[in-house]
C-alpha positions as CSV (number, residue, x, y, z in Angstrom):
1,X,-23.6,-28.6,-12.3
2,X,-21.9,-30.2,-9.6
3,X,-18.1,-32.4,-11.4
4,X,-16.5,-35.0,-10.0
5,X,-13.2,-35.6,-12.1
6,X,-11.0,-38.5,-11.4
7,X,-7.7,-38.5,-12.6
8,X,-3.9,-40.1,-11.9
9,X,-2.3,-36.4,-12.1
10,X,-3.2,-32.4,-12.4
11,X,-0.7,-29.7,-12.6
12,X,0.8,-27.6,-10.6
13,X,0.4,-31.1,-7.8
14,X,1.5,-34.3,-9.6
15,X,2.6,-34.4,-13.7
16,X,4.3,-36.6,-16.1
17,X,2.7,-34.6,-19.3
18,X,0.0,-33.3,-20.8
19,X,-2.6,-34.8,-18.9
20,X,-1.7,-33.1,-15.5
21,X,-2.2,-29.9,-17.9
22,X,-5.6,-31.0,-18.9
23,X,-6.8,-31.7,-15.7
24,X,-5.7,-28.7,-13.5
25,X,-6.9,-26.4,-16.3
26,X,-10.2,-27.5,-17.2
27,X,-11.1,-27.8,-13.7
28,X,-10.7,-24.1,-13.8
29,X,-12.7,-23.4,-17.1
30,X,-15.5,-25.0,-15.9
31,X,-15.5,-22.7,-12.9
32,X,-15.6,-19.5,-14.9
33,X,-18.6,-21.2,-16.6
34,X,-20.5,-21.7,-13.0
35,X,-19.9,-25.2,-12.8
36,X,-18.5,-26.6,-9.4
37,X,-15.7,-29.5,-9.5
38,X,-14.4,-32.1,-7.3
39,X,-10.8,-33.3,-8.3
40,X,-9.6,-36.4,-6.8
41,X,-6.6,-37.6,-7.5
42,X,-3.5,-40.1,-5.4
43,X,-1.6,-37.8,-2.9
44,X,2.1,-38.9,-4.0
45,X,5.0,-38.5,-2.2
46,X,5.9,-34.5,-2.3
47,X,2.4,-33.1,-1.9
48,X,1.9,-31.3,0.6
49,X,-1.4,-29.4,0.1
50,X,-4.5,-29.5,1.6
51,X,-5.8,-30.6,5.2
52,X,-7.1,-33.5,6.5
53,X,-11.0,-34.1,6.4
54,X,-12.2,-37.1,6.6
55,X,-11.0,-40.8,6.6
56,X,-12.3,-43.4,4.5
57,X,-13.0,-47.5,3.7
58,X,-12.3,-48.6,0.3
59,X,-13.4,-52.2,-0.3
60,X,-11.2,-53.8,-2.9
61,X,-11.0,-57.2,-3.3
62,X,-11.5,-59.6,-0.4
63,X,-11.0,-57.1,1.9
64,X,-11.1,-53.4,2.6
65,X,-8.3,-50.5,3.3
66,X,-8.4,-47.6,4.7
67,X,-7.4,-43.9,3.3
68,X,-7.2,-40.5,4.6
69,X,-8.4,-37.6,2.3
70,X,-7.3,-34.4,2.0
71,X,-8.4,-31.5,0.6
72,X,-7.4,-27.9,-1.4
73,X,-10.0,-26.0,-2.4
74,X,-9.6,-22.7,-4.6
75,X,-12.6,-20.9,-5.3
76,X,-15.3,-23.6,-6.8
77,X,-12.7,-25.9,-7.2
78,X,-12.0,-28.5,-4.6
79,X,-9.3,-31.0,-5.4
80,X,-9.7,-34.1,-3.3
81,X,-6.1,-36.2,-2.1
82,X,-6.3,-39.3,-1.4
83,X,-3.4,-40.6,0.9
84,X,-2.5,-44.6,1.2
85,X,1.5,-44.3,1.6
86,X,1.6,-47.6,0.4
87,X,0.7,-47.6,-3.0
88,X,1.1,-43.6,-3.9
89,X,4.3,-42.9,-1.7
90,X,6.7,-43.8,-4.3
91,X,9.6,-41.9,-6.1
92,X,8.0,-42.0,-9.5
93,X,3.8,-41.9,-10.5
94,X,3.6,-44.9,-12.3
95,X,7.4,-46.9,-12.6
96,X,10.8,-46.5,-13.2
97,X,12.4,-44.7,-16.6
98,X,9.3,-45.3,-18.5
99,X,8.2,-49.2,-16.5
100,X,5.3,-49.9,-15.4
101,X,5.0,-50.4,-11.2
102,X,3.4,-54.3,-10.7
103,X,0.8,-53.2,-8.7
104,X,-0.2,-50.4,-10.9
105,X,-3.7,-52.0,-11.1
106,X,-4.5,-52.1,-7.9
107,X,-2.9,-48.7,-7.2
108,X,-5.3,-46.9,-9.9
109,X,-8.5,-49.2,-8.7
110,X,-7.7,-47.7,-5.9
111,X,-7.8,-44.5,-6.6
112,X,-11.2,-44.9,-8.4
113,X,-12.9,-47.0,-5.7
114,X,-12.0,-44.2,-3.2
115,X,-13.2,-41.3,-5.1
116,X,-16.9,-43.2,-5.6
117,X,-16.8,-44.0,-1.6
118,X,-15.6,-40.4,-0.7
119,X,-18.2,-39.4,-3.3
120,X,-21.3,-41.2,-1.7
121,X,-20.5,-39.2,1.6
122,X,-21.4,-36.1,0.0
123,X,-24.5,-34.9,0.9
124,X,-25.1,-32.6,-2.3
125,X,-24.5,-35.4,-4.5
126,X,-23.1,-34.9,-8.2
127,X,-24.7,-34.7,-11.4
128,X,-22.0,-36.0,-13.7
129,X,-18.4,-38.0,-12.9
130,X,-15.6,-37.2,-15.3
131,X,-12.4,-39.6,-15.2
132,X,-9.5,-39.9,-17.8
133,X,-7.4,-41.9,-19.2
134,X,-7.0,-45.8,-18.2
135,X,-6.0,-44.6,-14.4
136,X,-9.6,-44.2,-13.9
137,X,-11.0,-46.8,-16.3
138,X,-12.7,-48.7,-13.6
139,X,-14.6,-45.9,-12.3
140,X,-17.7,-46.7,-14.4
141,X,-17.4,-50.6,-14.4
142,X,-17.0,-49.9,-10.5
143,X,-20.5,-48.2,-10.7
144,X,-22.0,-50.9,-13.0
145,X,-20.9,-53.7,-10.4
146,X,-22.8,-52.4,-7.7
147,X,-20.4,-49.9,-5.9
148,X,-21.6,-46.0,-4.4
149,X,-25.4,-47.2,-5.0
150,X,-26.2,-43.6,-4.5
151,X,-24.0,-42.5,-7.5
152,X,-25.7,-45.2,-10.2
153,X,-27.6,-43.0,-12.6
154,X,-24.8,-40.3,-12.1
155,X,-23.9,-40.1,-15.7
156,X,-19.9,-41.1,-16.6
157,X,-17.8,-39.2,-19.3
158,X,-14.7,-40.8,-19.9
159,X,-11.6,-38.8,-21.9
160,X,-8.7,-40.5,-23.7
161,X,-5.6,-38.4,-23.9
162,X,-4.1,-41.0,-25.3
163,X,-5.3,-44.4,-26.3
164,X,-1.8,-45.6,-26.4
165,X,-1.8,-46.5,-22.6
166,X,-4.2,-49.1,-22.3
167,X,-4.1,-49.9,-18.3
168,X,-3.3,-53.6,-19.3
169,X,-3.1,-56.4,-16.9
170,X,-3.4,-60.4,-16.3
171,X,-7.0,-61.3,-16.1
172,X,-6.2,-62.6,-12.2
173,X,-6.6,-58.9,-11.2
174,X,-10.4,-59.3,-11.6
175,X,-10.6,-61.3,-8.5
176,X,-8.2,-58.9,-6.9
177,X,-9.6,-55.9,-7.4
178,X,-13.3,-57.4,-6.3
179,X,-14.8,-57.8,-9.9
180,X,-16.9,-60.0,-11.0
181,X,-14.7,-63.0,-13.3
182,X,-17.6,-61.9,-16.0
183,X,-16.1,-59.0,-17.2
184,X,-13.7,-61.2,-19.4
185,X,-15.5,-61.2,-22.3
186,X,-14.9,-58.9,-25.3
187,X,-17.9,-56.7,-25.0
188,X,-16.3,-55.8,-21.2
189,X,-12.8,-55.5,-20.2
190,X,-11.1,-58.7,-22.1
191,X,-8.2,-57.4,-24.4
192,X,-6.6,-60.1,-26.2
193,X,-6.4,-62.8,-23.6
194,X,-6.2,-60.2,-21.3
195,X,-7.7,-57.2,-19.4
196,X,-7.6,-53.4,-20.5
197,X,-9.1,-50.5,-17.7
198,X,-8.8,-48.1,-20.7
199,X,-11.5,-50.5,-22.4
200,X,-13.4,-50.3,-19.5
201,X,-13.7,-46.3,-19.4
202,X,-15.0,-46.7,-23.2
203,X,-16.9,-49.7,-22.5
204,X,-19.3,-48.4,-19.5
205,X,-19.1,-44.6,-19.8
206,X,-22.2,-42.9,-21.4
207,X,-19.4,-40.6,-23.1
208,X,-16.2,-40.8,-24.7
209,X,-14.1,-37.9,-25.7
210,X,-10.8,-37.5,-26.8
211,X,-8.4,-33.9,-27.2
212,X,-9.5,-33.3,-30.2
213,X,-11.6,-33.9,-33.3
214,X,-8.9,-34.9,-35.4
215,X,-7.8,-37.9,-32.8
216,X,-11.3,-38.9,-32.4
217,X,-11.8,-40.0,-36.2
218,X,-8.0,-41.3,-36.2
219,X,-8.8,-43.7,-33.6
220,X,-11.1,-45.3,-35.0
221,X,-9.0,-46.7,-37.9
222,X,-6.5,-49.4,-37.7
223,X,-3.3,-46.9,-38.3
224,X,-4.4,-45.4,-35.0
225,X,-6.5,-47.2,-33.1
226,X,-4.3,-49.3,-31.4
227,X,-6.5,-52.6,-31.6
228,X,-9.5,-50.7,-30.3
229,X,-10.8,-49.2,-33.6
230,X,-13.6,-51.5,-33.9
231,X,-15.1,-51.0,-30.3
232,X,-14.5,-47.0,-31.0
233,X,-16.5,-46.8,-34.3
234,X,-19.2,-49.0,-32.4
235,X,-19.4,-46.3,-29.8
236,X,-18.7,-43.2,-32.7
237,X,-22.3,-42.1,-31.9
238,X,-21.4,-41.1,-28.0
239,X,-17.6,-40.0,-29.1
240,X,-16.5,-36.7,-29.5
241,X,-13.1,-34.6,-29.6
242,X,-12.6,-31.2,-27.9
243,X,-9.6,-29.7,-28.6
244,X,-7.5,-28.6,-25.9
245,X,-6.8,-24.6,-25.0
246,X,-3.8,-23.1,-23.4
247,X,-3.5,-21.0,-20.4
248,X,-0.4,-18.6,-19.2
249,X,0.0,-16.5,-22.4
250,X,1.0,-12.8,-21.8
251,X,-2.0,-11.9,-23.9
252,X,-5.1,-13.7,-25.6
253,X,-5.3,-14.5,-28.9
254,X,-6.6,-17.3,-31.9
255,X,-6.9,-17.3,-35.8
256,X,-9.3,-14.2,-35.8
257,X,-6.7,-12.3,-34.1
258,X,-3.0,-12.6,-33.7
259,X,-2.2,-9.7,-32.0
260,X,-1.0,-11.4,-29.2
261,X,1.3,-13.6,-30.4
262,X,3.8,-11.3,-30.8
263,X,3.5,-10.5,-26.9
264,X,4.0,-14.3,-26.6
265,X,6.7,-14.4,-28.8
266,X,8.7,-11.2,-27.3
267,X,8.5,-13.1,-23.6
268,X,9.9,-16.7,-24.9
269,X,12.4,-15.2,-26.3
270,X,13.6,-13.3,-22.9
271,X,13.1,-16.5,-21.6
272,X,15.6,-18.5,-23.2
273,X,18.2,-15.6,-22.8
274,X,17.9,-14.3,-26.2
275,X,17.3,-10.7,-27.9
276,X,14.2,-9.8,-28.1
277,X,14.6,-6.9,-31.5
278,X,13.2,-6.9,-35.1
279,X,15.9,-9.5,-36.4
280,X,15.0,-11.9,-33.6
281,X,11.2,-11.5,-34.1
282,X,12.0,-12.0,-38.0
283,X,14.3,-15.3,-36.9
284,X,11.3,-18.3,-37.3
285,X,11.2,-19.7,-33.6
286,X,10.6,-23.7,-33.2
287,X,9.1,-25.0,-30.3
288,X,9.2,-28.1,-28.9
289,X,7.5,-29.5,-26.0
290,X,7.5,-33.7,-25.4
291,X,8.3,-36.7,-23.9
292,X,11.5,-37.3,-25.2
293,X,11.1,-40.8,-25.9
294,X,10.9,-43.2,-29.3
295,X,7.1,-42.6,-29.6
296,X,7.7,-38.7,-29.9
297,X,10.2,-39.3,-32.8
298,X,13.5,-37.9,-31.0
299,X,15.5,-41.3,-32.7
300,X,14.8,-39.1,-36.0
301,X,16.3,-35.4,-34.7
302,X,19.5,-37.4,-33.2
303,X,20.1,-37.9,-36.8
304,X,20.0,-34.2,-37.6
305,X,22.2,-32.7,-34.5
306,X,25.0,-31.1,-37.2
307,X,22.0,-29.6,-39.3
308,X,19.6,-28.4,-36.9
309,X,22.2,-25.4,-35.9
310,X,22.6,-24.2,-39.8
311,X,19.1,-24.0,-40.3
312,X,18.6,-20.2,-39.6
313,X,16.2,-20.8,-36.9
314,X,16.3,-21.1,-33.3
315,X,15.0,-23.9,-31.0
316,X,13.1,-23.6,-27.8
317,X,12.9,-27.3,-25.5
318,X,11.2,-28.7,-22.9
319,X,10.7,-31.8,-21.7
320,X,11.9,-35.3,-20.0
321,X,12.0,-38.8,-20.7
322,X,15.0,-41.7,-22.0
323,X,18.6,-40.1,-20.2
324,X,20.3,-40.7,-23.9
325,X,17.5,-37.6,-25.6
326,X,17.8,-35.7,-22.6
327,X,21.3,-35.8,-22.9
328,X,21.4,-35.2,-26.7
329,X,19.9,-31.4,-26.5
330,X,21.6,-30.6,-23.4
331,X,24.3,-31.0,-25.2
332,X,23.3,-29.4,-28.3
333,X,22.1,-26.5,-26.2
334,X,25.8,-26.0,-24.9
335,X,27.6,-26.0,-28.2
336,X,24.7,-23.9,-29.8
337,X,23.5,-21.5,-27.0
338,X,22.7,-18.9,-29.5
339,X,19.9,-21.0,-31.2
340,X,18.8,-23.7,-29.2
341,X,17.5,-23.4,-25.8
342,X,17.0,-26.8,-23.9
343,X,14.8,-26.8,-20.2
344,X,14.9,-30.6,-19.3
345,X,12.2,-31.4,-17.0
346,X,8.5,-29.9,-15.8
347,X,7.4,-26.5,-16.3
348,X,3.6,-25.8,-16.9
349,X,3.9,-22.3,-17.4
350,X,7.2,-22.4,-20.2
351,X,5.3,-25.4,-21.9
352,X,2.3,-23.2,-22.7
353,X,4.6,-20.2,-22.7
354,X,6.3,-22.4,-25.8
355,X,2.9,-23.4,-27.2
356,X,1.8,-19.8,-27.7
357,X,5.1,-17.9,-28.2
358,X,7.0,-20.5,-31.1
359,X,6.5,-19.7,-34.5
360,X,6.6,-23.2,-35.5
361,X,6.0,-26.9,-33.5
362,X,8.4,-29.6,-34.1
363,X,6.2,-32.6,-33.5
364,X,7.7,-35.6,-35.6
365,X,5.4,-38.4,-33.8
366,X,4.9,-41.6,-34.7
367,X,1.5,-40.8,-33.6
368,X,-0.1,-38.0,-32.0
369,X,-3.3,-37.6,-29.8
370,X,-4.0,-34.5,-30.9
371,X,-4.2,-35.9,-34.4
């Protein structure tokens, strides 16, 4: 089949978490299983791959922009950049220390306006779109108003990585963005007096699937739905979870065979600096691997920065987020170098290097996507 994925991020070019994992891995999976994929995603400041080819019009609103695209490819894998300085030549994806840009709407209408008119240029056509998360909500409401005729029964999957970002906005937007004032109702994009482009990936897709099976039944009840539980169970016939895999492990392994783990377990340990003998490998290694923000329950390990050291284990972090958390385990890291080991910021390869090497995963959510 021939893939065009839409998404707001993909590792190693643009990433705030997991999503940028997702969506330079699969890309990749889907190769090894014959497939060819498009990815098109914003080209933000500090990416420099690719070359130019081509130059597009993307109609939005009253009025149309212009936007070069550039492009990387990599075996069957072509990942598409779209380049408007304006709204993607910014110090941060999507805001400020965890806010929301204003124009965040139009930046990720965007986005999936230009993929569907860089899409209808291309002569071998595609037989299925993929977009994620609520960056790339519109994609299919897009399609359904009338936009890349050529793409209309191109079937639509749309994934939720997490249905806690909902892509929410003032109802004024519709006019903005060119869409038709209809789609305020609640059986379109209307979201408690206002308008959700999450709702509109699970509204007008002919799939929805989430990370894993687990999160798909979670979200469709009231603890984790997020105020969308009824419109998920109404679409539980065309919803499925996948779990996510992991890539950059010394060795292979799963539950039929651990073998590998202890390969993965020997390297993270010579990554954080520590021995890697029989005591070590007997120590229980905890893994940890977040946001560090209120949602990913770091309020409750402050509490526990005297006990976590006495615990017998040692601790393995990575991640970014609110300055107060990233502070907290750099400083614990200093005063405890022999059993915790903090990496703040992004780094694909000791994420999954964490993922498959840890003993243990420290994951006190308030709520998880992966269920």
């Amino acid at each position: 089949m021939r893939i065009l994925m839409v998404a707001s991020e993909a590792a190693p070019f643009a990433k705030t978490g997991g999503l940028a994992d997702v969506v330079g891995a699969l890309p990749r999976a889907l190769s090894r299983l014959g497939h060819s994929v498009d990815l098109v995603i914003p080209r933000y400041r500090g990416v420099t791959a690719g070359e130019s080819v081509g130059r597009i019009r993307v109609p939005l609103g009253r009025q149309g922009t212009d936007a070069l695209v550039f492009a990387h490819r990599e075996g069957d894998i072509r990942t598409l950049f779209v380049d408007h300085p304006a709204f993607f030549d910014r110090e941060y994806l999507y805001g400020p220390a965890g806010q929301d840009y204003p124009d965040n709407p139009e930046r990720f209408a965007f986005l999936s306006r230009a993929a569907l008119e860089w899409a209808a240029t291309c002569p071998d056509g595609y037989d299925v779109i993929h977009t994620h998360d609520w960056q790339s909500g519109l994609v299919p409401v897009f399609l359904r108003q009338g936009a890349a005729p050529s793409l209309r029964r191109v079937p639509v999957v749309f994934t939720i990585h997490n249905l806690a970002y909902q892509g929410m906005a003032d109802p004024s937007w519709l006019t903005r963005l060119g869409l038709s004032g209809d789609l305020m109702r609640p059986d379109a994009l209307e979201f408690w007096g206002r308008i959700s482009l999450l709702k509109g990936g699970i509204v007008f897709s002919q799939m929805v699937t989430t990370v894993s099976p687990r999160y798909a039944m979670e979200i469709q009840t009231p603890e984790y739905g997020c105020g969308f539980e009824g419109l998920l169970r109404s679409r539980s016939g065309n919803l499925v979870g996948i779990v996510n895999g992991i890539d950059y492990l010394p060795e292979p392994f799963d539950a039929s065979g651990l073998d590998g783990k202890t390969a993965a377990k020997r390297v993270l340990l010579e990554l954080a600096g520590w021995p890697r003998d029989e005591a070590s490998m007997r120590q229980p290694l905890v893994g940890l691997v977040s946001r560090m923000v209120d949602q990913k329950g770091f309020d409750l390990l402050t509490e526990l920065a005297e006990a976590l050291p006495t615990l017998g284990a040692r601790f393995v972090v990575l991640g970014t987020g609110e300055r107060r958390y990233e502070d907290f385990w750099r400083t614990l890291a200093a005063k405890s170098p022999d059993c915790v080991s903090a990496t703040i910021g992004f780094d694909e390869g000791l994420a999954h290097r964490i993922e498959g090497g840890a003993d243990l995963f420290l994951m006190p959510s308030r709520f998880e996507p992966c269920g």
